[in-house]
KOLFIRO-736945 format. One record per residue (C-alpha): residue number from 1; residue in three letters; chain; x, y, z. Coordinates in Angstrom, 2 decimals. Example, Ala and Ser with C-alpha at 12.3 -4.5 7.8 and 13.67 -1.06 7.14 Angstrom:
2
   seq   type   mol         X         Y         Z
     1    ALA     A     12.30     -4.50      7.80
     2    SER     A     13.67     -1.06      7.14
END
This chain:
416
   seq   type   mol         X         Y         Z
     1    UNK     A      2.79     15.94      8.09
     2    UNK     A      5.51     18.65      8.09
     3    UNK     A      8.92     17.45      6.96
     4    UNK     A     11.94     19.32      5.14
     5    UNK     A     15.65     17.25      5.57
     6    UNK     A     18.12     18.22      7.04
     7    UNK     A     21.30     19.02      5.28
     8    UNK     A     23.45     17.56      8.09
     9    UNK     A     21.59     14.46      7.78
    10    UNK     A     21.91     14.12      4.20
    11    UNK     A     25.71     14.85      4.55
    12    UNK     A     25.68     11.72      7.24
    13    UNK     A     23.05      9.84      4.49
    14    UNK     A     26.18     10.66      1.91
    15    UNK     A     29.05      9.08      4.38
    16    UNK     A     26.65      5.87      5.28
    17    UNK     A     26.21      5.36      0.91
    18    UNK     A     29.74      5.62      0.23
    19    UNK     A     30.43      2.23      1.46
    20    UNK     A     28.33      0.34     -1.16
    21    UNK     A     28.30      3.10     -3.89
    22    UNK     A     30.85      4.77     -5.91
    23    UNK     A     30.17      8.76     -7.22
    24    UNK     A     28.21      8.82    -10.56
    25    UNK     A     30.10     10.97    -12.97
    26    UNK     A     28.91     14.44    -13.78
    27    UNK     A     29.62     14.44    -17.76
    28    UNK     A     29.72     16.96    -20.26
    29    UNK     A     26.93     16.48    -23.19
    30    UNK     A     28.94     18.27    -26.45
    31    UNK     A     26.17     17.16    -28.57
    32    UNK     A     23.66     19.12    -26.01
    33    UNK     A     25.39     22.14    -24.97
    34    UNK     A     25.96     22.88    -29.21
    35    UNK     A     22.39     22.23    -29.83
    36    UNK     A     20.93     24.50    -26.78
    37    UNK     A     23.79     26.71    -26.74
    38    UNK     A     24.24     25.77    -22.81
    39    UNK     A     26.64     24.09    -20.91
    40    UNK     A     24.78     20.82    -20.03
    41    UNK     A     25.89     18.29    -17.54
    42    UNK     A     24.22     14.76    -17.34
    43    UNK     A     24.66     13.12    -13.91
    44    UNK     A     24.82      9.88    -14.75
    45    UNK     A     23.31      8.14    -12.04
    46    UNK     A     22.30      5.07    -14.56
    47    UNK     A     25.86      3.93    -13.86
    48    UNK     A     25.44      2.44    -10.52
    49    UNK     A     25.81     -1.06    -10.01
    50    UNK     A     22.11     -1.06    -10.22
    51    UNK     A     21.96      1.27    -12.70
    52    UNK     A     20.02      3.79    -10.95
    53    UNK     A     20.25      6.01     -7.98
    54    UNK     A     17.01      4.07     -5.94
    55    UNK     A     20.16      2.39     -4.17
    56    UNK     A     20.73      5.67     -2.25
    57    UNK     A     17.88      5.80     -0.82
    58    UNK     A     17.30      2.14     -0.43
    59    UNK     A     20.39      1.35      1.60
    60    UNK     A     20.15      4.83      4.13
    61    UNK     A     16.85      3.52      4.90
    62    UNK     A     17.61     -0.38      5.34
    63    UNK     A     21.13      0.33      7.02
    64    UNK     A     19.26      2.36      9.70
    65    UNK     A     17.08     -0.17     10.61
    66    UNK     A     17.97     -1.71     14.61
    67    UNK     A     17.97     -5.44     15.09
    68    UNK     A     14.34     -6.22     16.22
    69    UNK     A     13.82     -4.73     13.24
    70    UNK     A     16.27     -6.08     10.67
    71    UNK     A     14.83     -9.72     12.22
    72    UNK     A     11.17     -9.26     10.81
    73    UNK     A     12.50     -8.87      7.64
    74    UNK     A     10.84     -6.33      4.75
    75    UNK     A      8.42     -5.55      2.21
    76    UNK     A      8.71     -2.80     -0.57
    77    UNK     A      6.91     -2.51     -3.63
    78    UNK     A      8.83     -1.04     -6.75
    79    UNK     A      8.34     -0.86    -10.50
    80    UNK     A     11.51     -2.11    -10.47
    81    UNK     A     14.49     -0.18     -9.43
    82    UNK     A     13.48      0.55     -6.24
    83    UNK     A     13.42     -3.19     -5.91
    84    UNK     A     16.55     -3.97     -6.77
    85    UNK     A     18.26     -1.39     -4.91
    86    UNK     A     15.92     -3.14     -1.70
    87    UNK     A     17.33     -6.24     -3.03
    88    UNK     A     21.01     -5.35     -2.89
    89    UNK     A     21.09     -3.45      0.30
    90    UNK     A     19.27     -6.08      1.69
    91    UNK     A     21.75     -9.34      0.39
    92    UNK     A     24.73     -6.73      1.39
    93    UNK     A     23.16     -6.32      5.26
    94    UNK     A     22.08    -10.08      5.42
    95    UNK     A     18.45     -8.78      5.63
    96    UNK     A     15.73    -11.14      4.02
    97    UNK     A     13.18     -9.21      1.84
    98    UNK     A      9.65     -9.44     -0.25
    99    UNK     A      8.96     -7.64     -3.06
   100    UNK     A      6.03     -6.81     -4.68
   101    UNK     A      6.39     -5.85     -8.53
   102    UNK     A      3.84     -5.11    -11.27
   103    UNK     A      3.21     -7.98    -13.21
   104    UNK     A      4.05     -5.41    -16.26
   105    UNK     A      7.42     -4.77    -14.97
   106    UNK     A     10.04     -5.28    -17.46
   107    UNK     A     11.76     -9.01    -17.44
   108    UNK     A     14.84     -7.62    -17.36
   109    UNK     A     13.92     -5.46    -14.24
   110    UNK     A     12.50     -8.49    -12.11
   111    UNK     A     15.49    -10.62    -13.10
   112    UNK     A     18.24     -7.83    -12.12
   113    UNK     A     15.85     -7.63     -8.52
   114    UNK     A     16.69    -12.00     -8.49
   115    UNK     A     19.89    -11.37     -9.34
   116    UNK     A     21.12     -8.49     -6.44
   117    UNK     A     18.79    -10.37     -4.05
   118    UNK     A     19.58    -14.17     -4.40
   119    UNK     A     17.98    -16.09     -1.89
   120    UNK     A     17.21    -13.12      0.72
   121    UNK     A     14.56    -11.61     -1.60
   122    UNK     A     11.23    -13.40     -2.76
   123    UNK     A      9.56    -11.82     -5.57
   124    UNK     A      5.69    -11.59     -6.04
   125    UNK     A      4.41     -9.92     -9.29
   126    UNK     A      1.20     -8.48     -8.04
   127    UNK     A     -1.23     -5.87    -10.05
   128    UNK     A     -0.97     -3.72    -13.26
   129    UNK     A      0.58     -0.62    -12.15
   130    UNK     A      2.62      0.57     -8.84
   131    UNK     A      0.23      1.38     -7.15
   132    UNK     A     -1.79     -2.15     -7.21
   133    UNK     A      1.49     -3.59     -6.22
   134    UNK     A      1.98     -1.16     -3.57
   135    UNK     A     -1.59     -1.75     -1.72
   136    UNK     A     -0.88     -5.80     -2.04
   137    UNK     A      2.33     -5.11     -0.40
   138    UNK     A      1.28     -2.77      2.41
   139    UNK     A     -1.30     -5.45      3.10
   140    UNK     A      1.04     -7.93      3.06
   141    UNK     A      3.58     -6.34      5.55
   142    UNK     A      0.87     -5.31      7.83
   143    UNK     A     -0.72     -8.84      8.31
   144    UNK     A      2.86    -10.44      8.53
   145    UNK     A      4.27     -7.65     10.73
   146    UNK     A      7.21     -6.75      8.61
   147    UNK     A      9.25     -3.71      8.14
   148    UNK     A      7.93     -1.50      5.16
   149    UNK     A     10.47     -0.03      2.59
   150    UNK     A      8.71      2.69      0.90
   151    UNK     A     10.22      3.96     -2.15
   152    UNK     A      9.40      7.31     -2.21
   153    UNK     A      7.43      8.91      0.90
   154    UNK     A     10.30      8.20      3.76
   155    UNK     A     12.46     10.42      5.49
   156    UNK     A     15.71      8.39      5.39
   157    UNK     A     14.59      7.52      1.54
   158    UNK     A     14.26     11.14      0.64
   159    UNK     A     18.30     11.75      2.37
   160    UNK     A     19.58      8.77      0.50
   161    UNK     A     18.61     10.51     -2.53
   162    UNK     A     19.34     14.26     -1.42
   163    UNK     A     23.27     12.74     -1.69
   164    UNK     A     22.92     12.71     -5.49
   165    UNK     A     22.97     16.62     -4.95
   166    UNK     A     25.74     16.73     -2.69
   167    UNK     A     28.01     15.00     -5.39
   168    UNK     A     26.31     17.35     -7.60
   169    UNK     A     27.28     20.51     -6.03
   170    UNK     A     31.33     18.99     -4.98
   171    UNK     A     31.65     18.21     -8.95
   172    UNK     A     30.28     21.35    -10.77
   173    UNK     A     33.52     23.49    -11.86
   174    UNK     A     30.55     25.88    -12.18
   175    UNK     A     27.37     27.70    -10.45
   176    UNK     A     24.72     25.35    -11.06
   177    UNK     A     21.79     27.43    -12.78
   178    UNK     A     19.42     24.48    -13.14
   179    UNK     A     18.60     20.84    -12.39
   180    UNK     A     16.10     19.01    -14.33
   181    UNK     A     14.90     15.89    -12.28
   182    UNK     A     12.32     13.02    -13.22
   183    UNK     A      9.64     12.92    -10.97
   184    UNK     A      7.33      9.54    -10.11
   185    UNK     A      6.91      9.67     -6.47
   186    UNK     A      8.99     12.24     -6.03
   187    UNK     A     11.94     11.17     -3.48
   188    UNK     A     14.45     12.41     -6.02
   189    UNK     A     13.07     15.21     -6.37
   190    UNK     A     12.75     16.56     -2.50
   191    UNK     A     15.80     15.26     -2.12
   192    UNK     A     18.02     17.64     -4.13
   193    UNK     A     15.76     20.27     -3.16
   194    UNK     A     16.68     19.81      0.01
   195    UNK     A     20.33     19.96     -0.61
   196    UNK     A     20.31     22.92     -3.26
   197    UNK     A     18.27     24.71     -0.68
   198    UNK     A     21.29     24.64      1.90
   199    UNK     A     24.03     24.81     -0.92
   200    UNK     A     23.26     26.15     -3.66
   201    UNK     A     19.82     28.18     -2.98
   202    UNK     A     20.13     29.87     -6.59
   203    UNK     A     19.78     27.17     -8.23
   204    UNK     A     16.21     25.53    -10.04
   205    UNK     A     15.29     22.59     -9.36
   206    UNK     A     12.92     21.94    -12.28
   207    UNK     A     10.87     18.77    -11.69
   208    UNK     A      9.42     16.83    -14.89
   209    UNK     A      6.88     13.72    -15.79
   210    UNK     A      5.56     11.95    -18.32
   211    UNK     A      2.34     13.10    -19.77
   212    UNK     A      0.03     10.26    -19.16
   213    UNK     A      0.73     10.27    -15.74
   214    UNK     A      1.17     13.55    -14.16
   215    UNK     A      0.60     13.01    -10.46
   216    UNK     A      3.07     15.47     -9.23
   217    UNK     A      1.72     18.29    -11.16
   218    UNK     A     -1.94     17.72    -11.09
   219    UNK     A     -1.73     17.79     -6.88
   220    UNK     A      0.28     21.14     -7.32
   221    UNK     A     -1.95     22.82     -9.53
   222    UNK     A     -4.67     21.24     -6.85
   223    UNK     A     -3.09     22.00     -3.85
   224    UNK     A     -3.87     19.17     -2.32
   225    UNK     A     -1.97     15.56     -3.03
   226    UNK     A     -4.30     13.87     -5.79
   227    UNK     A     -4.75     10.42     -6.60
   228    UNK     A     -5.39      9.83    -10.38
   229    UNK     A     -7.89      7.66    -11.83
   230    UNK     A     -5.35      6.07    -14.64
   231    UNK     A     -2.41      6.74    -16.43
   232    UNK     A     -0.69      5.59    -19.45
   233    UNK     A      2.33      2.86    -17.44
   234    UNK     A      4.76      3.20    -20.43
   235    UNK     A      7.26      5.16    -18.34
   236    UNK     A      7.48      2.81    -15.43
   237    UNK     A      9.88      4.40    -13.35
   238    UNK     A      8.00      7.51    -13.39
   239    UNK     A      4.32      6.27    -13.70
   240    UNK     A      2.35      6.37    -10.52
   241    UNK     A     -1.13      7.59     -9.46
   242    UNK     A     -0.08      9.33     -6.35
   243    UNK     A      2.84     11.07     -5.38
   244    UNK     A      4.03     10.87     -1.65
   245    UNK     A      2.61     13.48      1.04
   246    UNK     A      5.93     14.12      2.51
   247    UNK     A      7.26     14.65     -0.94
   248    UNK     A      4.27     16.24     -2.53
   249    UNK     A      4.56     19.30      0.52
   250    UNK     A      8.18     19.63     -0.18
   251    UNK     A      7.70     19.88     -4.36
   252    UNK     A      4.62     21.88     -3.82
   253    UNK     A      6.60     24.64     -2.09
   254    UNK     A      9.76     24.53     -3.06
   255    UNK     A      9.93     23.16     -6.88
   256    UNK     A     11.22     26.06     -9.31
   257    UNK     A      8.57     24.75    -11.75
   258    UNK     A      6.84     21.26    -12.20
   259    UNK     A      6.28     20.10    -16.24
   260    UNK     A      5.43     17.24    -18.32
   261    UNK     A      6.83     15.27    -21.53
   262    UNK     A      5.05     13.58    -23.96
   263    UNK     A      5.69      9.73    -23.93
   264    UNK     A      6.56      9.85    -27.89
   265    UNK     A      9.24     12.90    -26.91
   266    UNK     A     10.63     10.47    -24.61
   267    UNK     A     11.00      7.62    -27.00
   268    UNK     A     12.94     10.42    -29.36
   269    UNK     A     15.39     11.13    -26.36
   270    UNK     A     15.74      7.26    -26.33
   271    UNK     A     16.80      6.31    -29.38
   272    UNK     A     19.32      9.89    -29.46
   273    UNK     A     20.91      9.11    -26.69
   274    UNK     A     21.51      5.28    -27.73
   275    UNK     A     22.52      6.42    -31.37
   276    UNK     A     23.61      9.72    -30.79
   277    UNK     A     25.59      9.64    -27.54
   278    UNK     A     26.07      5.25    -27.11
   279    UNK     A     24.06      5.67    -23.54
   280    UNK     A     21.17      3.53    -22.93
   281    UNK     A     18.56      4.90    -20.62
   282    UNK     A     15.37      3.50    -19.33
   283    UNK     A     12.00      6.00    -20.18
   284    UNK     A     12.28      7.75    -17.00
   285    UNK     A     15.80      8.21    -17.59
   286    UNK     A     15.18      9.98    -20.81
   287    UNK     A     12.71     12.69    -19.27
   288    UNK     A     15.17     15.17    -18.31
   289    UNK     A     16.73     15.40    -21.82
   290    UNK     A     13.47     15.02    -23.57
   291    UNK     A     12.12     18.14    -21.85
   292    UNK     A     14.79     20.45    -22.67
   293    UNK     A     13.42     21.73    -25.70
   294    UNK     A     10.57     23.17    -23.85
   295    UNK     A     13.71     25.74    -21.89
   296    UNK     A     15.53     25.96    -25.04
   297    UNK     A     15.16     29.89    -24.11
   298    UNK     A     16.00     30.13    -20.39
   299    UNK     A     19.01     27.33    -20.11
   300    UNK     A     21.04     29.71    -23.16
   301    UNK     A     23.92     30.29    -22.18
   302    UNK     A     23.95     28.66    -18.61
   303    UNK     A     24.94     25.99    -16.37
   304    UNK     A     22.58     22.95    -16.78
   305    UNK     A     22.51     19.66    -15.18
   306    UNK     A     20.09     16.46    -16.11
   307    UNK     A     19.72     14.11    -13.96
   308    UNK     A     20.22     10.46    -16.08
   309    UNK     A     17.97      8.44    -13.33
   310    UNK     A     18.01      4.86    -14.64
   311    UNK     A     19.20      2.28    -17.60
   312    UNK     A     16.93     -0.50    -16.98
   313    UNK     A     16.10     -0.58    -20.23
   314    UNK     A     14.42     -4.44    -21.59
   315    UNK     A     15.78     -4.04    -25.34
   316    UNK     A     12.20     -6.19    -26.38
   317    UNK     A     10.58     -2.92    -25.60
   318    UNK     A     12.91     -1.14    -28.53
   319    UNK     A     10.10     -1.69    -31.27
   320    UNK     A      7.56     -0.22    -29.18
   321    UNK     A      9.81      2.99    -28.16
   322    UNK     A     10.87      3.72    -32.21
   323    UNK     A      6.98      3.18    -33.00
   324    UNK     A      5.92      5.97    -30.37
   325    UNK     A      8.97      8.36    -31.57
   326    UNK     A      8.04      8.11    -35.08
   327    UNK     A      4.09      8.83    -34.44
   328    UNK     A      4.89     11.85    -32.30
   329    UNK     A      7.53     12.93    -35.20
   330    UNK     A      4.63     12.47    -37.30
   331    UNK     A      6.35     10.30    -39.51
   332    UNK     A      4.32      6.73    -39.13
   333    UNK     A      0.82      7.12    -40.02
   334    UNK     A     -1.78      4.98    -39.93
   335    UNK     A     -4.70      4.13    -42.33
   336    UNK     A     -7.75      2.25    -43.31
   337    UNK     A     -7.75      1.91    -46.53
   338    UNK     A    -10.89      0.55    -49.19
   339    UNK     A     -9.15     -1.35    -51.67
   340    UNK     A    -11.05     -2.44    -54.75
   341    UNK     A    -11.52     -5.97    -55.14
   342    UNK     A     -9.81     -6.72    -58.54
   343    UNK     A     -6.86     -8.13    -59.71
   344    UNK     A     -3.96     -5.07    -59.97
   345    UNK     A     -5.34     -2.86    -57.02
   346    UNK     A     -2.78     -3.65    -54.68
   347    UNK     A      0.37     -2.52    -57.02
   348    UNK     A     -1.76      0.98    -58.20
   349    UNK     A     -1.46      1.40    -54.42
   350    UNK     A      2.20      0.90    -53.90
   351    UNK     A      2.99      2.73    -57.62
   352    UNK     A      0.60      5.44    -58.25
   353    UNK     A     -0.30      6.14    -54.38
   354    UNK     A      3.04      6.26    -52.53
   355    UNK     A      5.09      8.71    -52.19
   356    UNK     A      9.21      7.66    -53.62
   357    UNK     A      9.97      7.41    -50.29
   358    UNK     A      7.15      6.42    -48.35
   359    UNK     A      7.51      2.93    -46.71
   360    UNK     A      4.43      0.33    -45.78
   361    UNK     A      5.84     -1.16    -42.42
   362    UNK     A      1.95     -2.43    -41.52
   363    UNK     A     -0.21     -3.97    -43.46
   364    UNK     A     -3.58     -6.45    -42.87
   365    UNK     A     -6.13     -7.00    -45.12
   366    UNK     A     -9.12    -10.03    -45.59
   367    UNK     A    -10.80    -10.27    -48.70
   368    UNK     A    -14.43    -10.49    -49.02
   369    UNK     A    -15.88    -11.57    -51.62
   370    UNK     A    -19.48     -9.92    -51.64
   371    UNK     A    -18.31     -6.54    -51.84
   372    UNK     A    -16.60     -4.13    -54.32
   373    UNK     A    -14.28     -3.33    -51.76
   374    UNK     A    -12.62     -4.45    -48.81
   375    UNK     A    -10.61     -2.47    -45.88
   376    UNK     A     -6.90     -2.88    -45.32
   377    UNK     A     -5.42     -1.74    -42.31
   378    UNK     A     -2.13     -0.18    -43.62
   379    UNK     A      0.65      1.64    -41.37
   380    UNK     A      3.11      3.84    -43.48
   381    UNK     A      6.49      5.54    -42.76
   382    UNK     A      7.14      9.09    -43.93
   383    UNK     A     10.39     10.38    -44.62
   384    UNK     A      8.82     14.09    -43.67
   385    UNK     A      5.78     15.56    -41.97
   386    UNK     A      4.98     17.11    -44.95
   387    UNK     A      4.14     14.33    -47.45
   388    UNK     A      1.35     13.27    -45.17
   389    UNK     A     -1.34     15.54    -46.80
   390    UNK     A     -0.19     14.92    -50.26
   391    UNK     A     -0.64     11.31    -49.58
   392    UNK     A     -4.07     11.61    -48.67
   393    UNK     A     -5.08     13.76    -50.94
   394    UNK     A     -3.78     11.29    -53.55
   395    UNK     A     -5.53      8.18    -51.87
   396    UNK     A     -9.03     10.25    -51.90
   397    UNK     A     -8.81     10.94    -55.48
   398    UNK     A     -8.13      7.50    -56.29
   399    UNK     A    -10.89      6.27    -54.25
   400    UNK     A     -8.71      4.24    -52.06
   401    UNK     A     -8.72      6.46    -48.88
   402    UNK     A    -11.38      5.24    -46.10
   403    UNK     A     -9.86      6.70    -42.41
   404    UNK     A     -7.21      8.07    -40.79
   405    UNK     A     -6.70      6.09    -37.42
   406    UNK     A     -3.78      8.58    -35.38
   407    UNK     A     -6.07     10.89    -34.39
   408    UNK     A     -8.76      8.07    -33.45
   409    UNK     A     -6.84      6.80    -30.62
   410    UNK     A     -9.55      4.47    -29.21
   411    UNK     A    -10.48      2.94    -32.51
   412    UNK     A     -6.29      2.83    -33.04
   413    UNK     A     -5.38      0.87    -30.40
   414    UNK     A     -7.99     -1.56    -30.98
   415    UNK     A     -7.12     -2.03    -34.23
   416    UNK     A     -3.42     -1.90    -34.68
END
């Protein structure tokens, strides 16, 4: 299907939004533009009342709706703030709703969707990734002859989100050189590409995802729109299997370049921005600041803006995001060790082993009786990279070393 918005209906899209949703600042990052020696802009679109910009889209679409249709009622599926931007638009236009959610969405996501929705929205957690929510959903819609919301691959989705460039582009002091964008199903995405297009046609729309689920960029480097078989669900608003067809044709052919992020790099951009900068972002909020090392080259000296997609952010995830930022720093490291079983072994560990600064945050261990030794699964944090080698070099010649489980990452996740 051949599709490319329309700037004068993204422009209309932008008049429609204004009603329920305020202009997202376009800030200047001082801690950014030092470090990359750039001028770097975050659009902080995790500042809407749903803290993300899926209410764009969500309401253009919903609001167009006619009666007959607004009277069957609808049906999206979201990994969660697509949902609640459904949920609003749809408790704002007195329009009842059902929405599908992975049952691995975030708590706080599903209760913010309750919350914007009250009683017009009923809430069914359904699958372990988008994309099992999204088939239960479709089903679901078909059978009870609703109206489907689709949170990526819709025209008057795509020119809710296009507005996000329009602000964009009436902000900027400046020439915009590039955009970075987080990319799931891609909406965003063809949306500002849409608008810089008309605009602003010098400017690069640079699209990014997380590593373990690359949709967007596999079907590019394809050429055709590719389903994957699985992908790692840790950045849920940027984590699906397929990217949209009207989206994918638009990306495919008009996306400056399309990259990925390591998940651990993304848990690093986290915890920076939180401690760094006091903003809390969700994963796929982080992406656009987490790949900007990777341009550290091209963006010198220019006019850079990152689009901040989303703060819904469950803070019971926190131990799980600093674990995967200090394994990709390479400063928590993981070990089975062969302790000998006799009184004294455990504190020559800890004395004689360890580095000064080294720090056990992991540690499980059963003794058995019958054997000289017995394995300890131990988890240490490094204050550098480079003590990691001296450390194993010192548990080998003590006879204490017996793996190394981070670059074992089947045998790793079983075990830790």
């Amino acid at each position: 299907m051949s599709y490319f918005p329309n700037i004068e209906d993204i422009k209309k899209a932008a008049l429609k939004i204004q009603q329920i949703a305020e202009p997202t600042p376009l800030m200047h990052s001082i801690r950014l533009s030092k470090k990359f020696d750039a001028n770097i802009l975050l659009k902080r679109e995790d500042l809407h009342r749903v803290r993300s910009y899926k209410i764009r889209g969500a309401y253009n679409k919903i609001s167009s709706l006619n009666a007959e249709e607004r009277k069957k009622g609808t049906v999206c599926a979201s990994a969660g703030n697509h949902a609640q931007g459904v949920a609003f638009a749809c408790k704002y236009l007195g329009i009842e709703a059902t929405i599908y959610m992975p049952s691995v969405t975030p708590k706080q996501k599903v209760e913010q969707t309750k919350m914007f929705g009250e009683s017009w929205v009923t809430i069914v957690l359904e699958g372990d990734t988008f994309d099992d929510s999204f088939k239960a959903a479709k089903t679901f819609c078909k059978t009870n002859d609703k109206i489907f919301i689709h949170p990526f691959d819709d025209p008057k989705i795509i020119e809710g989100q296009a507005t996000v460039g329009i602000e964009l582009i009436e902000r900027s002091k400046d020439p915009i050189d590039y955009v970075f964008v987080a990319v799931g199903g891609g909406g965003l995405a063809s949306g500002l590409i849409a608008t810089f297009k008309a605009l602003s046609p010098n400017t690069k729309i640079i699209g990014v995802e997380p590593e373990g689920a690359p949709s967007m960029k596999t079907s590019i480097e394809n050429n055709v729109n590719t389903e994957l078989t699985t992908i790692d669900k840790f950045v849920d608003g940027a984590a699906v299997k397929r990217v949209g067809d009207l989206t994918f044709n638009i990306c495919k052919d008009h996306l400056s370049e399309m990259v990925t992020v390591p998940e651990g790099k993304v848990c690093e951009s986290i915890l920076e921005l939180y401690n760094r900068d006091a903003i809390v972002v969700e994963p796929a909020g982080a992406l656009t600041i987490a790949v900007l090392d990777q341009f550290s080259d091209k963006i010198k000296g220019k006019n850079v803006v990152c689009i901040i997609s989303g703060s819904n952010n469950d803070i019971t995830r926190t131990p799980e995001i600093k674990e995967r930022a200090l394994l990709y720093a390479k400063l928590k490291h993981y070990f089975i060790v062969r302790f000998p079983q006799r009184p004294g072994a455990l504190r020559e560990f800890v004395v004689e082993i360890l580095g000064d600064t080294d720090d056990i945050t992991h540690f499980e261990y059963s003794k058995k009786s019958s054997k000289e030794t017995a394995p300890a699964i131990v988890g240490i944090e490094l204050k550098s990279p480079d003590d990691l080698a001296p450390l194993i070099q010192r548990m080998k010649e003590n006879n204490f070393y017996g793996d190394y489980l981070n670059d074992k990452p089947d045998l790793f996740q079983y075990l830790v």
